[in-house]
N, C-alpha and C positions, 0 to 999 in steps of 0.2 A: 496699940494705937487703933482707934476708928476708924471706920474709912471716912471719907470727903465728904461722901452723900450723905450720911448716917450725921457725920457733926451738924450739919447744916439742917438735916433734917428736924433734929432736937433743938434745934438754938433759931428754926423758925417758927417748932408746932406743929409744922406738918409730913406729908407721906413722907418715905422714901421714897416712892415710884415717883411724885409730883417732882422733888428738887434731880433726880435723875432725868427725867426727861426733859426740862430747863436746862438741865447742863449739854446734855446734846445738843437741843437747840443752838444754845450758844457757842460752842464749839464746833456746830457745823456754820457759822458764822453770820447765825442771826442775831439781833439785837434785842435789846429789852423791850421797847416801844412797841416792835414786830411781833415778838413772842406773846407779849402781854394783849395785844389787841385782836391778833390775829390765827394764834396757836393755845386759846384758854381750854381745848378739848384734850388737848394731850400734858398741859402744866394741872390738870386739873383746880382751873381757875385760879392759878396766882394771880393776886395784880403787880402793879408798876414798882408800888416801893418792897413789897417781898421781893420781889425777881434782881430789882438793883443790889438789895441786902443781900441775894445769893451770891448774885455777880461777885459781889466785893468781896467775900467770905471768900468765893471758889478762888480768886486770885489770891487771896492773903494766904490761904491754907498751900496751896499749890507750891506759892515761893517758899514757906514755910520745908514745906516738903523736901525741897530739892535745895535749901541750905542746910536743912539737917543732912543730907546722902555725902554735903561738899564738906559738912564737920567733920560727919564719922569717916569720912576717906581719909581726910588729914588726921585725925588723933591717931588713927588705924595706920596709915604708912609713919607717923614717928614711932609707933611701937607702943601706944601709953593708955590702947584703949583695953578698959578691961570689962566685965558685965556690969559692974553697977552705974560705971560712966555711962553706956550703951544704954542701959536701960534710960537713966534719967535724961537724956535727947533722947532718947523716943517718946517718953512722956512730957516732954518739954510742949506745953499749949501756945508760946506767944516767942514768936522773935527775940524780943528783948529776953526772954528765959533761956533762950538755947545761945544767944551771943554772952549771957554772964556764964553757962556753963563752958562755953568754948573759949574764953577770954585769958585763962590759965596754961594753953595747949597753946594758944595760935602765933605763928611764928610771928619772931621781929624782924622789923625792919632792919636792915643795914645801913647805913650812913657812910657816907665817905672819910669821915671823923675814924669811925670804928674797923674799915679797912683799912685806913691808915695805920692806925695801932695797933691792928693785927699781924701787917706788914713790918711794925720796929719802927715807925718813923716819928714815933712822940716826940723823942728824946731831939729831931727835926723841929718838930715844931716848935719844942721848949727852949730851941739855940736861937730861931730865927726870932720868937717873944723879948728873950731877955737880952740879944745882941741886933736891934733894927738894922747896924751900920753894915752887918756882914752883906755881902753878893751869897743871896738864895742857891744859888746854881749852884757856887763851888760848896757850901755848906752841904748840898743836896747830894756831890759827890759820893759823899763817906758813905751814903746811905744804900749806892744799888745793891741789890742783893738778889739776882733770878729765881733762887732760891725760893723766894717769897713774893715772888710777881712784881718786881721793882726793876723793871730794866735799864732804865736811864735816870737821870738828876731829873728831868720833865717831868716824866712822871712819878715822883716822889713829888715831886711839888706840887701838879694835879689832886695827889693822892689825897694832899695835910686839907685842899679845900676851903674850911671856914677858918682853920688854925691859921693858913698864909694870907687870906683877906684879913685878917685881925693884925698880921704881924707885916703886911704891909704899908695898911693904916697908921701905924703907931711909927712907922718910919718917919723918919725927919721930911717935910714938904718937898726940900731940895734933891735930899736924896730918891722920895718915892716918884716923881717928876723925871728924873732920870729914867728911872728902871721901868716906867711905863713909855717915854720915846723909843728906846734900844727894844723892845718886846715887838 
């Protein structure tokens, strides 16, 4: 991989001393306007739209930089980077190239669906589905299990989430009416 200075250098035309000393500037926290009108002795005369074009580069490349450091940590701690992965993010040029290579590695989400059923409590959800008329609670009974982070009926029914909004929906008006007073 290039350094910063060097890409920018070739994708404006000019030095490498000129987009180096632009980049100081602006990192000692002057501006384009300022640089461009007032510092053309040490940019060796960049004007306004080079120096913005650098700006924007040096930012893009920079994030670029330190998503690729946040990829290779993560494929690296699941265990799954190997050289030819490594290599290809380091030669990854653009954002969008480095997220289709890391898109295969990067962790999923969890959903409260999916610790549900991690927990055993499908078979929960599938009772409250096909029987609206039963009381959740007591069905939610059979289910504690510590064993599996399920310590009370409560939460077993926290757990199911979108499964018990569906299955309290489909309840009878009278009876869902009920079980939302008593709550």
């Amino acid at each position: 991989m290039k350094p910063i200075n060097l890409c920018i250098a070739e994708e404006l035309g000019v030095r490498e001393q000129q987009v180096a000393a632009a980049i100081s500037l602006l990192d000692g926290g002057a501006t384009v306007p300022f640089v461009a009108r007032y510092r053309k002795e040490s940019t060796g005369a960049l004007d306004d739209a080079q120096l913005r074009t650098l700006e924007e580069r040096l930012r893009y490349l920079r994030e670029l930089d330190e998503r690729r450091a946040v990829i290779l940590d993560s494929i690296s701690q699941q265990g799954k980077l190997d050289a030819a992965l490594e290599h290809a993010i380091e030669a990854a040029d653009s954002k969008a190239r480095l997220e289709d290579l890391y898109l295969p590695y990067r962790p999923k989400r969890r959903t409260k669906a999916q610790i549900a059923r991690e927990a055993g409590l499908e078979p929960l959800a599938e009772a409250l589905l096909a029987r609206p008329d039963q009381s959740p609670e007591q069905v939610a009974g059979r289910f504690v299990e510590p064993s599996k982070g399920v310590i009370d009926y409560g939460l077993a029914i926290k757990l199911l989430g979108e499964d018990k909004k569906r299955a309290v929906r489909s309840m009878p008006a009278r009876r869902r009416n009920c079980r939302h007073a008593s709550a």
